[in-house]
C-alpha positions as CSV (number, residue, x, y, z in Angstrom):
1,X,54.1,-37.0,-6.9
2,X,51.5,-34.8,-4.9
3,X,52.6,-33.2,-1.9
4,X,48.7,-35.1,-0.6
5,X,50.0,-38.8,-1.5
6,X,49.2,-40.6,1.6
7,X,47.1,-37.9,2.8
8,X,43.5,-37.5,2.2
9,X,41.3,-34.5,4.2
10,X,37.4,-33.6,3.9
11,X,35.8,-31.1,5.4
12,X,38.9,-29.8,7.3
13,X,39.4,-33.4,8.5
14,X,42.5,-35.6,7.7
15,X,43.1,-39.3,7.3
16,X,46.9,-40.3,6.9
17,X,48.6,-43.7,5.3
18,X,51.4,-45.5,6.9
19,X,53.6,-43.5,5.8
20,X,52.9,-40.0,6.9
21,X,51.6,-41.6,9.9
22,X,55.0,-43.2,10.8
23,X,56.9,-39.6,10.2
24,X,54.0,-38.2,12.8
25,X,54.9,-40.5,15.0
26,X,58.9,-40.7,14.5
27,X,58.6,-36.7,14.8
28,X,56.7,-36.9,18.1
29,X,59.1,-39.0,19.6
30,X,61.9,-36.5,19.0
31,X,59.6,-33.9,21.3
32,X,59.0,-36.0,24.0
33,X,63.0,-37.3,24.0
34,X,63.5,-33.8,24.3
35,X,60.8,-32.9,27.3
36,X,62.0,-35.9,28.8
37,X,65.2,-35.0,29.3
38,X,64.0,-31.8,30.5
39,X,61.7,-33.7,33.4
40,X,58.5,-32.8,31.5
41,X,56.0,-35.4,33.1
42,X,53.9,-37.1,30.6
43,X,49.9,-35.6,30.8
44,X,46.4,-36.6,28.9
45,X,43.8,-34.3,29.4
46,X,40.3,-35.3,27.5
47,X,39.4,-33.4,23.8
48,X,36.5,-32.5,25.8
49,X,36.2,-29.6,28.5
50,X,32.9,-28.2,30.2
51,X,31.8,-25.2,28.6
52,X,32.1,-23.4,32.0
53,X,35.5,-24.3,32.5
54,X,36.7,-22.9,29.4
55,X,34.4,-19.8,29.7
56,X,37.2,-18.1,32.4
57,X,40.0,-18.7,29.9
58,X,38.1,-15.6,27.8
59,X,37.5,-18.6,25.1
60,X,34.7,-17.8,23.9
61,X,34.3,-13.9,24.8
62,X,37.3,-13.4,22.2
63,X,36.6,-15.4,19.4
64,X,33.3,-17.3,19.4
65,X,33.2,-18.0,16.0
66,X,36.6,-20.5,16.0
67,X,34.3,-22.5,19.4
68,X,33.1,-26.3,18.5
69,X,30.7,-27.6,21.0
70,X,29.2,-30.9,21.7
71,X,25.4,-31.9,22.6
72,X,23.7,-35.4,22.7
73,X,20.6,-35.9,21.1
74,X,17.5,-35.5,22.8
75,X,16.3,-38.7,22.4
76,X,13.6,-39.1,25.1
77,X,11.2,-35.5,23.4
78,X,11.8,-36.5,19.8
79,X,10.3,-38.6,18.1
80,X,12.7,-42.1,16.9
81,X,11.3,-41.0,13.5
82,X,12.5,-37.4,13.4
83,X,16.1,-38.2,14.6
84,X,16.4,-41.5,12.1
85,X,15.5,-38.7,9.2
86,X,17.9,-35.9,10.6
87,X,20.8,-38.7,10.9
88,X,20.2,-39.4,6.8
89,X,20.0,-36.4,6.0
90,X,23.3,-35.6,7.6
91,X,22.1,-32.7,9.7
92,X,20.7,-32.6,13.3
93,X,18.8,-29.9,13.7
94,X,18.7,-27.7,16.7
95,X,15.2,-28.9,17.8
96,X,16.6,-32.9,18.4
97,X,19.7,-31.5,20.3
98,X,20.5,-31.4,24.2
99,X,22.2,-28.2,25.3
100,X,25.8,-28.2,24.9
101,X,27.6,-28.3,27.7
102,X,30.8,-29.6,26.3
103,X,33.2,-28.0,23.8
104,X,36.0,-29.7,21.9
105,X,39.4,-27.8,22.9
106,X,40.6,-25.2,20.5
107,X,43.9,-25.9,22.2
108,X,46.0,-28.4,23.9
109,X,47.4,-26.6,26.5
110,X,43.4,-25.5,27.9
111,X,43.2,-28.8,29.8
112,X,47.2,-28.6,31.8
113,X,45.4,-25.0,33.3
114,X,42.3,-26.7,34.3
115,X,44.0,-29.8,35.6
116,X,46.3,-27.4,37.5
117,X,43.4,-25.6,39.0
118,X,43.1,-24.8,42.6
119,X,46.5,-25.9,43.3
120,X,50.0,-24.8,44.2
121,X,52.8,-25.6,42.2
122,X,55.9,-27.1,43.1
123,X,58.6,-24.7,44.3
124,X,61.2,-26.0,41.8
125,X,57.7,-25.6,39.2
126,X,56.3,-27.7,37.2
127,X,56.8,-28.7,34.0
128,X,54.4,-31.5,31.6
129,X,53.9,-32.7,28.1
130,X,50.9,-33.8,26.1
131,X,49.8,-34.7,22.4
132,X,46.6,-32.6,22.2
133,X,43.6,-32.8,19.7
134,X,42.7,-29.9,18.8
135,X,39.4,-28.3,17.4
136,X,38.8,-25.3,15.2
137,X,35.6,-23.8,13.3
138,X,37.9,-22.0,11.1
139,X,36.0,-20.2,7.7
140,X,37.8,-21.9,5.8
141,X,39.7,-24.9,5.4
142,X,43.0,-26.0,3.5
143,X,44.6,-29.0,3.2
144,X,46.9,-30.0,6.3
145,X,47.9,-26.0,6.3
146,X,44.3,-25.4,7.9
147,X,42.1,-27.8,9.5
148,X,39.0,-28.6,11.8
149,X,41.1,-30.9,14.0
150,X,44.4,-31.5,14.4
151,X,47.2,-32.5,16.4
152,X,49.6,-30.6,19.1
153,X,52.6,-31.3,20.5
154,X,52.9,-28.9,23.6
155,X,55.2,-29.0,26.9
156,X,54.1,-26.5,29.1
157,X,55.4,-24.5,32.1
158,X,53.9,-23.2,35.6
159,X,56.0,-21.6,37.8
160,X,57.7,-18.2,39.0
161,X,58.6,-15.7,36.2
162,X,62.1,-17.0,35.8
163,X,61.5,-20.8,35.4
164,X,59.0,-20.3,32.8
165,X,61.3,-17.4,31.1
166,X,63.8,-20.3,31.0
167,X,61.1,-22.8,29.9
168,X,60.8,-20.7,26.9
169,X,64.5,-20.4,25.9
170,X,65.1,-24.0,26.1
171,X,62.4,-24.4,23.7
172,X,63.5,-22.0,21.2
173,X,66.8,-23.6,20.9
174,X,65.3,-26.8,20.9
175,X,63.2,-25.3,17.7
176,X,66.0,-23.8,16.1
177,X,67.8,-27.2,16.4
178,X,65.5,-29.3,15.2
179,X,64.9,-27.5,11.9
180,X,68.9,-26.9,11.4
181,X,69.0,-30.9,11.7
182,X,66.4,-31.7,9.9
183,X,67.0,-29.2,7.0
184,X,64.0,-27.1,7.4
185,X,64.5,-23.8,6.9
186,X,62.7,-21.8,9.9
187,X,61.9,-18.3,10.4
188,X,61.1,-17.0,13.8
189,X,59.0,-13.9,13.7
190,X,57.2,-12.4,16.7
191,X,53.5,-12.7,15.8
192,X,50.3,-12.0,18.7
193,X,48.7,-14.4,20.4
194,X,45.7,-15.7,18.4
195,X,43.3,-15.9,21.3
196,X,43.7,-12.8,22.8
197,X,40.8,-10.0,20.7
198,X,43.7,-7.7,18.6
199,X,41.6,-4.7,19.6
200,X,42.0,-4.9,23.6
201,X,44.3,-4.0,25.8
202,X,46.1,-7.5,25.9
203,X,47.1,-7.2,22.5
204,X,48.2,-3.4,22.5
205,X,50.7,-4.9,25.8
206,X,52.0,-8.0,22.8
207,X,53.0,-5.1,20.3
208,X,55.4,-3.8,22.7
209,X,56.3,-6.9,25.1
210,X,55.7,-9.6,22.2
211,X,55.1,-12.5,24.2
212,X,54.7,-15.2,21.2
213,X,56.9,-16.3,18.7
214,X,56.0,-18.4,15.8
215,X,58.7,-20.6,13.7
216,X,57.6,-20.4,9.8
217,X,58.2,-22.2,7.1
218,X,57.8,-20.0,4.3
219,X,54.5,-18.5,4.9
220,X,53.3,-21.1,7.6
221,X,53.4,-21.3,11.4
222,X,54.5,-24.8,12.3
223,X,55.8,-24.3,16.0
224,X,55.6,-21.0,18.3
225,X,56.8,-20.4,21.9
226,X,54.3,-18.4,23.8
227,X,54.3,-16.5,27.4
228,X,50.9,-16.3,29.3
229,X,52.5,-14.2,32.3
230,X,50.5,-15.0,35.3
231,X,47.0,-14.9,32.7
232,X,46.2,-18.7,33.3
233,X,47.3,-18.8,36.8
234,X,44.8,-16.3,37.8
235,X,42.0,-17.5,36.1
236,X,42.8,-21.0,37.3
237,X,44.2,-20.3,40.7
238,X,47.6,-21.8,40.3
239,X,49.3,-20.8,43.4
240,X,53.3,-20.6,43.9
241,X,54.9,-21.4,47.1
242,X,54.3,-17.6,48.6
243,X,50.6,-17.5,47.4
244,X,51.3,-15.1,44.1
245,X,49.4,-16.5,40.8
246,X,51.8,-19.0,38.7
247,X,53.1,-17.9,35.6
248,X,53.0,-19.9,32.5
249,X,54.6,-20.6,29.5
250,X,54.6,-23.2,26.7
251,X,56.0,-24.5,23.4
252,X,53.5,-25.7,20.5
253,X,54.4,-28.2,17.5
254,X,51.4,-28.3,15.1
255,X,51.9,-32.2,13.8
256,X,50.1,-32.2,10.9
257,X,51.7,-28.6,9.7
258,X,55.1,-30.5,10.6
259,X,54.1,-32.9,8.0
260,X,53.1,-30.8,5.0
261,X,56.2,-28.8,5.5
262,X,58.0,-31.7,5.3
263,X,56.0,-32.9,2.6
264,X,57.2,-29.7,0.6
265,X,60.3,-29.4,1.3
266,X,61.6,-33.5,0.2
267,X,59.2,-33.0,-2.9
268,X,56.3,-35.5,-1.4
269,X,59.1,-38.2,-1.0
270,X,58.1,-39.6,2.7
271,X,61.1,-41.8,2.9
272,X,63.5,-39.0,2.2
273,X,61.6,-37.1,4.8
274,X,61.6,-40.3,7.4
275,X,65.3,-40.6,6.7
276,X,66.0,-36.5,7.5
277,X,64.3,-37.0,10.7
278,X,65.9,-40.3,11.5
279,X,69.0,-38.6,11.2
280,X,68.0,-35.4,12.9
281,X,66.9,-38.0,16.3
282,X,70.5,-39.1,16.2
283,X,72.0,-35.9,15.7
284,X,70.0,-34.7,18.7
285,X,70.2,-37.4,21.0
């Protein structure tokens, strides 16, 4: 059986059966038992953000090239004609388009800064949880390892230095339990964060303070714990208690990664698969 059976993806974009869809969601119900017990409140943030919003966050001074942005069509200075023969031909040209003031999120966690912006946290902190759609021009695409959009799992703390330090080692052993139980074996390898350029001083500070870690399953990164320091609360003015910027932190499970590792490792059975996280839920809970 092939490791795809249930699974169909074009153009970096995937469509999944019952069955792989039911493991997604059996999965994603193990993260948010977990985050719930933790007091992470539930959050939706919209797949879209304003261009200037995310502009701050260094998204697209870093890596332009990985930015998706959204325009509508400018319908009232073309002509019906003109955008009836772009939409057959599959392809809008630039002269029928709006400017795009709207991008689609390269990452879930973008929209929990913004919602948090211009506001103090909590003094215990604060701590939330949201299935994100993410959003990716990537140069290449490959199966569920690498695609256009996708899902994320993330819980996310603001706080002071110490609650999201702790944020971070509750996650970890929450990683490390969840593969033991579910039979995935996980490496944890300290990699750099993929949004910050490798050639400033930002990353030169990760290669001797490594400030993410990534959990792999044989060559690909399925979860990661990351540490943002007080990065987003400046840019976003998230406030503590005695006026300082908030630190942040957050935990990352990429779903449909989840899925093809699990696909791989219970030989593209999904009921074996189903049945190992079934178990794993019990053992966890």
């Amino acid at each position: 059986m092939s490791i795809t059976t249930g699974v169909r993806v074009s153009e970096g974009l995937a469509t999944l059966d019952a069955e792989p869809t039911r493991l997604a969601e059996t999965l994603d119900r193990i993260c948010t038992r977990w985050a719930g017990d933790m007091g992470a409140a539930s959050l939706t943030v919209p797949p879209l953000a304003p261009v200037a919003d995310l502009a701050p966050l260094d998204v697209y001074r870093n890596f332009p090239q990985l930015a998706l942005v959204a325009s509508a069509l400018d319908v009232p200075a073309t002509e019906a004609a003109h955008i009836e023969e772009a939409a057959v031909s599959g392809d809008f040209d630039p002269d029928v388009l709006c400017s795009a003031g709207l991008a689609l999120s390269s990452s879930a966690c973008y929209g929990v800064y913004l919602h948090y912006r211009d506001r103090q946290v909590r003094q215990d902190g604060e701590l939330v949880t949201l299935l994100g759609q993410c959003f990716r021009n990537e140069d290449h695409f490959d199966g569920l390892r690498r695609l256009r959009a996708f899902r994320m799992r993330e819980v996310v703390a603001l706080g002071t230095p110490d609650q999201v330090e702790d944020h971070l080692s509750r996650s970890a052993a929450f990683l490390d339990a969840l593969g033991r139980e579910v039979g995935l074996p996980l490496e944890r390898r300290a990699a750099s964060d993929p949004f910050y350029d490798q050639s400033g001083a930002r990353a030169a500070f990760q290669r001797v303070v490594p400030v993410k870690y990534e959990y792999i399953y044989h060559d690909m990164a399925i979860a990661s714990v990351n540490s943002h320091f007080t990065f987003f609360g400046e840019r976003c003015s998230i406030s503590l208690h005695d006026g300082g910027a908030a630190s942040t932190s957050c935990v990352g499970l990429g779903v449909e990664r989840w899925l093809l590792a699990l696909a791989e490792h219970f030989d593209a059975d999904w009921g074996r698969a189903q049945r190992a996280v079934e178990k794993a839920k019990k053992a966890l809970f």
